[in-house]
N, C-alpha and C positions, 0 to 999 in steps of 0.2 A: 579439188578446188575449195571446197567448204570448209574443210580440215585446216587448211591453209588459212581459209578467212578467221574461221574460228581463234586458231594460234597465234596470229595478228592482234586479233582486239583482247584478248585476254594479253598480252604483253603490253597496246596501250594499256591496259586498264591497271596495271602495275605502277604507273609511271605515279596512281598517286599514293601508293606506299612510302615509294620517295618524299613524297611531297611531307607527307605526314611523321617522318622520320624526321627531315630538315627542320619542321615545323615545333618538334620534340624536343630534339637538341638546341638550335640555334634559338629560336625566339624564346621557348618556354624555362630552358634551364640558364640560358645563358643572361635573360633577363633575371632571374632570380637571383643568381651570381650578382651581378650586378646593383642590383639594388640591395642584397644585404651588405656588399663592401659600401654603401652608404650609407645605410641608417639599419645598422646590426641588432637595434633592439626591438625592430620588427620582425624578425626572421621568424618565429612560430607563424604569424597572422601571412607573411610572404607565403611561408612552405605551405601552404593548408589551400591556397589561390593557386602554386606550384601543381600541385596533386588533382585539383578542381582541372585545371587546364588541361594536365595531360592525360587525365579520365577522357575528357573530353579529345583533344588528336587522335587520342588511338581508338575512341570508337568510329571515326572516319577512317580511320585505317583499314581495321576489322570491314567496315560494309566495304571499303574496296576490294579487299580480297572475297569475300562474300560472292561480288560482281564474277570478277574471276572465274570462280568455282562453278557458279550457273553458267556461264559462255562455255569453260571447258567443260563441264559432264550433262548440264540437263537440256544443251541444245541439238 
């Protein structure tokens, strides 16, 4: 039954990989796209905000799996 419990919340606790993946693509590249198809002669100062950002999702990501890792091996 623990095992079980255990297997359960490290699968929630995946759900925000996803999040951080969606959050990657969709909002951070996709804004990027978008605002250089507007005003093209920002794109170095855009990409450099691009990179700041997705530094930033993916170390959310990373401690989620992180979470993961502790539920499956150190409990």
């Amino acid at each position: 039954m623990a095992e079980a419990a255990k297997l359960v919340g490290a699968g929630c606790a995946t759900i925000a990989l996803a999040g951080a993946g969606a959050g990657i693509g969709i909002v951070m590249f996709g804004a990027l796209i978008n605002a250089v198809a507007r005003n093209p002669s920002l794109t170095k100062q855009l990409f450099g905000y691009a990179i700041l950002g997705f530094a930033l999702t993916e170390a959310i990501a990373l401690f989620a799996l992180m979470v993961v890792f502790l539920i499956l091996f150190a409990l």
